[in-house]
NUMAR-794309 format. One record per residue (C-alpha): residue in one letter; chain; x, y, z; residue number from 1. Coordinates in Angstrom, 3 decimals. Example, Ala and Ser with C-alpha at 12.3 -4.5 7.8 and 13.67 -1.06 7.14 Angstrom:
<rs>
<r><nulo>A</nulo><roti>A</roti><east>12.300</east><north>-4.500</north><up>7.800</up><bagu>1</bagu></r>
<r><nulo>S</nulo><roti>A</roti><east>13.670</east><north>-1.060</north><up>7.140</up><bagu>2</bagu></r>
</rs>
This chain:
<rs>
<r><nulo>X</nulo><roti>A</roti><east>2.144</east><north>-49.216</north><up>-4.625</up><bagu>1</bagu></r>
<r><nulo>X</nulo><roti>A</roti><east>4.334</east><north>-46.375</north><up>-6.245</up><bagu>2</bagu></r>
<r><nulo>X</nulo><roti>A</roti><east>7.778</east><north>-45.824</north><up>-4.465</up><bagu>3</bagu></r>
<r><nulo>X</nulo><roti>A</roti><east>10.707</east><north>-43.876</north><up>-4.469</up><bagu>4</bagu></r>
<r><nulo>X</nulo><roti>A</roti><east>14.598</east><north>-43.995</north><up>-3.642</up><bagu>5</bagu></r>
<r><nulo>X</nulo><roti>A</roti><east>15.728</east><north>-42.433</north><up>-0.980</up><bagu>6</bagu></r>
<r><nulo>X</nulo><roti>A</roti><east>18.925</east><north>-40.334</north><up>-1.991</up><bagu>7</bagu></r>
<r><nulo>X</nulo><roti>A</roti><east>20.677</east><north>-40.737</north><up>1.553</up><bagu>8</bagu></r>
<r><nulo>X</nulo><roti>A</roti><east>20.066</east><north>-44.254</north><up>2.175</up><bagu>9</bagu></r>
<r><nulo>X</nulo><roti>A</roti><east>19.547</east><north>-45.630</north><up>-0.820</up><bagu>10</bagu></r>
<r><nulo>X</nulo><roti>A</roti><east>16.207</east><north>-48.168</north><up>0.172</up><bagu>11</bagu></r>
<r><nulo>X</nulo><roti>A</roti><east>13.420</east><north>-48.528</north><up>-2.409</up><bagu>12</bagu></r>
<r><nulo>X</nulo><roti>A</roti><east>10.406</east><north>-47.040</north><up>-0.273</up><bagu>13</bagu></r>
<r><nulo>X</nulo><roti>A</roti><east>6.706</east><north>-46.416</north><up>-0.725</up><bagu>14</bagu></r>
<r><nulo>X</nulo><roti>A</roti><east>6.147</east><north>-42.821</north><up>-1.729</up><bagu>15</bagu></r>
<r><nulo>X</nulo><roti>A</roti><east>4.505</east><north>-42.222</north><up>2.429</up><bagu>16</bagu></r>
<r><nulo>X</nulo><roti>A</roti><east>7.634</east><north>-42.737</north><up>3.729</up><bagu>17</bagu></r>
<r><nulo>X</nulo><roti>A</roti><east>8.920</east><north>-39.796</north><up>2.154</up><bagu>18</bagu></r>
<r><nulo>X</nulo><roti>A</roti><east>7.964</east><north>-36.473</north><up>4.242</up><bagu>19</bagu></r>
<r><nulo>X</nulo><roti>A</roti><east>6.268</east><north>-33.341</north><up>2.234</up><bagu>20</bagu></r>
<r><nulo>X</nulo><roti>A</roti><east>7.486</east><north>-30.240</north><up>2.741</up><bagu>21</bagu></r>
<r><nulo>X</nulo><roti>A</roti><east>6.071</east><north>-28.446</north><up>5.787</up><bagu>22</bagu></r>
<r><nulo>X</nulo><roti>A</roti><east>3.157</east><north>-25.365</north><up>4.922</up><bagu>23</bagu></r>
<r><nulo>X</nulo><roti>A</roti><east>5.278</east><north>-22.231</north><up>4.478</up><bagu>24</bagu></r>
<r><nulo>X</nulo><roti>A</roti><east>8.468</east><north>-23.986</north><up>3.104</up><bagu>25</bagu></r>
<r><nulo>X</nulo><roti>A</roti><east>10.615</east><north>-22.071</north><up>1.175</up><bagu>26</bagu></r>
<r><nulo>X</nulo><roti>A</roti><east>11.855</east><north>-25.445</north><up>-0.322</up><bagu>27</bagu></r>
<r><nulo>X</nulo><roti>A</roti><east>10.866</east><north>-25.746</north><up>-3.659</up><bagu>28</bagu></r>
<r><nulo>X</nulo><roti>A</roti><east>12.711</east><north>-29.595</north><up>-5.143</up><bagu>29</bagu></r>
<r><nulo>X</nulo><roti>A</roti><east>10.893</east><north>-32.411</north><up>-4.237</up><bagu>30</bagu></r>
<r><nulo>X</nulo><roti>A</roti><east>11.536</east><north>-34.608</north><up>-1.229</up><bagu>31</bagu></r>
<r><nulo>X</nulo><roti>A</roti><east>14.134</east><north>-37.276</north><up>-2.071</up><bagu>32</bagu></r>
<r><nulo>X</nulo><roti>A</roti><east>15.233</east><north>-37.918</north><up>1.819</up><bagu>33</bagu></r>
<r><nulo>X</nulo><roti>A</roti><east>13.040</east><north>-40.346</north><up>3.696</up><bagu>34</bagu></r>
<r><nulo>X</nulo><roti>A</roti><east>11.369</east><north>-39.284</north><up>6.960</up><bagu>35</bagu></r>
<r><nulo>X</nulo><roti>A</roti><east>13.566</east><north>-41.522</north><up>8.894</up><bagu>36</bagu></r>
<r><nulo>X</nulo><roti>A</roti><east>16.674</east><north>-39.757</north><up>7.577</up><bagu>37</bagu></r>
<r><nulo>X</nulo><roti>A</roti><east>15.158</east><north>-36.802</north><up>7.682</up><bagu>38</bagu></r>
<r><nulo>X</nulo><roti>A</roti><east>15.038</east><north>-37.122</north><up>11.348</up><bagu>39</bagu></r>
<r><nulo>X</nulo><roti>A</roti><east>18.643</east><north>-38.437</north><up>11.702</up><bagu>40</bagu></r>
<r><nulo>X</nulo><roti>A</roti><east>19.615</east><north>-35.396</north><up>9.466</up><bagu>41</bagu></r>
<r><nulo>X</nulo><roti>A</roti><east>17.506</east><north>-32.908</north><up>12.254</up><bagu>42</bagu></r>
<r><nulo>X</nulo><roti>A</roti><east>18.982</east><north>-34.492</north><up>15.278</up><bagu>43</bagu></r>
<r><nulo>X</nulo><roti>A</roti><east>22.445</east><north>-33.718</north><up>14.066</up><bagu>44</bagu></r>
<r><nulo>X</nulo><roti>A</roti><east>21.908</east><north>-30.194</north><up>13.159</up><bagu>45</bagu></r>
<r><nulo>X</nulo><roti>A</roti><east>20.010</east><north>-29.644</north><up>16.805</up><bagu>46</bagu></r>
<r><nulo>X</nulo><roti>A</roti><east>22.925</east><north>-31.390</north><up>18.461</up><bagu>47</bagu></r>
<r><nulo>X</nulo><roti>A</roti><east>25.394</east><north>-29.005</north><up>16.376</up><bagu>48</bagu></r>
<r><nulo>X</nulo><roti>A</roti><east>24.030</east><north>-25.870</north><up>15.452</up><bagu>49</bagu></r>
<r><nulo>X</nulo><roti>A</roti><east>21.958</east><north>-22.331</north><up>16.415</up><bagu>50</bagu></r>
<r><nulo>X</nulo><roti>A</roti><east>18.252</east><north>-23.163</north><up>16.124</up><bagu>51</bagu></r>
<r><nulo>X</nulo><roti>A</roti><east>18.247</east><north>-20.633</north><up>13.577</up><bagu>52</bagu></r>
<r><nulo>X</nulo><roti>A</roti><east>20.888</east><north>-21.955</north><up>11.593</up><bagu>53</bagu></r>
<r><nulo>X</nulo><roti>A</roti><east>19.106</east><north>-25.684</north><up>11.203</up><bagu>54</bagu></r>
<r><nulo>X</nulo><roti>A</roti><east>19.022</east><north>-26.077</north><up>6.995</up><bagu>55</bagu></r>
<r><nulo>X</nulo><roti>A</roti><east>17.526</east><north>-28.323</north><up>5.329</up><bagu>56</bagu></r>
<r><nulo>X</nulo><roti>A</roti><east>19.145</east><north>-32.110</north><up>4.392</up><bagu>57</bagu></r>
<r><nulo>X</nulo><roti>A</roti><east>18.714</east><north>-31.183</north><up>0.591</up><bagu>58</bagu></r>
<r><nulo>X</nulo><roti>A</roti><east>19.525</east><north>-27.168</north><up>-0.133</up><bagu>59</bagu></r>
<r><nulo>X</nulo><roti>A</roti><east>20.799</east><north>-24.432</north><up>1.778</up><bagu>60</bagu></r>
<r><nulo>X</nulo><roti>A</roti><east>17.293</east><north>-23.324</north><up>3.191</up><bagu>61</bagu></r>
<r><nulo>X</nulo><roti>A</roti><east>17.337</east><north>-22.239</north><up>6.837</up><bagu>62</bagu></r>
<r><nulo>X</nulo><roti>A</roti><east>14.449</east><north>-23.934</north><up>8.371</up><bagu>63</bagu></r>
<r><nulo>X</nulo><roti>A</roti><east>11.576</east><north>-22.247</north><up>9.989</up><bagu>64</bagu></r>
<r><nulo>X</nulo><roti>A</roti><east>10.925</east><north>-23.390</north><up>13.569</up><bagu>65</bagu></r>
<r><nulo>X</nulo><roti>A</roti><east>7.611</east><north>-24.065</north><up>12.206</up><bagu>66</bagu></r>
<r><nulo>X</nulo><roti>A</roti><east>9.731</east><north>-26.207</north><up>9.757</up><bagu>67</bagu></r>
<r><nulo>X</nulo><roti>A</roti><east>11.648</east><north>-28.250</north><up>12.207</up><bagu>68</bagu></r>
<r><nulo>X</nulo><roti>A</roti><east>8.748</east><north>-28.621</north><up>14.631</up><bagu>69</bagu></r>
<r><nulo>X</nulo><roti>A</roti><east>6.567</east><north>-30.626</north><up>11.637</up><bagu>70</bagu></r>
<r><nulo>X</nulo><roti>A</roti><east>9.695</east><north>-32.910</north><up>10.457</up><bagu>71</bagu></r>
<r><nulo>X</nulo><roti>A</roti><east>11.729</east><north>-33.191</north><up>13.707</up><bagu>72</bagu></r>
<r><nulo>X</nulo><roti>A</roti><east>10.729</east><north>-35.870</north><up>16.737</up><bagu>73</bagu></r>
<r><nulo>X</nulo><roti>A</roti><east>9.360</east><north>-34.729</north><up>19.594</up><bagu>74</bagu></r>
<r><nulo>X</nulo><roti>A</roti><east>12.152</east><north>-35.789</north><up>21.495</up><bagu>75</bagu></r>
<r><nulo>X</nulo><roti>A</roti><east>14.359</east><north>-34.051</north><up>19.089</up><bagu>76</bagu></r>
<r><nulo>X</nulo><roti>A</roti><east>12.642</east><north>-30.748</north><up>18.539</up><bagu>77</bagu></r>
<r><nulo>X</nulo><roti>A</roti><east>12.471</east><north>-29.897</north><up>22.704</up><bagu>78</bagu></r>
<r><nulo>X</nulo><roti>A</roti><east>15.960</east><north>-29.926</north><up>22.576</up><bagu>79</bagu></r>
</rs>
């Protein structure tokens, strides 16, 4: 089983723990945050910011809403 580090929390984890970037990204670097941070990361910027102002946990790219509906929770992205 191939894995990967996860640059935020630093666990060894297999590579399908690692979210790919949405269809339409603008992103262009590979994933290096886990899903699970990746979430933690979203709720945050939901909790914090203008919906249209939510980047993303690597770069400086303003999310789509299409962006934050396919990484956020449910829970999360109805906020």
């Amino acid at each position: 089983m191939r894995t990967k580090d996860c640059t935020t929390c630093d666990r060894t984890l297999p590579l399908a723990q690692f979210a790919r970037h949405p269809q339409g990204s603008k992103c262009t670097h590979d994933r290096e945050t886990c899903k699970k941070c990746w979430r933690q990361w979203l709720q945050a910027q939901v909790a914090s910011k203008p919906f249209d102002q939510i980047t993303c946990a690597q770069c400086n790219n303003v999310l789509s809403q299409g962006e934050v509906r396919a990484l956020a929770t449910k829970k999360v992205y109805d906020k």
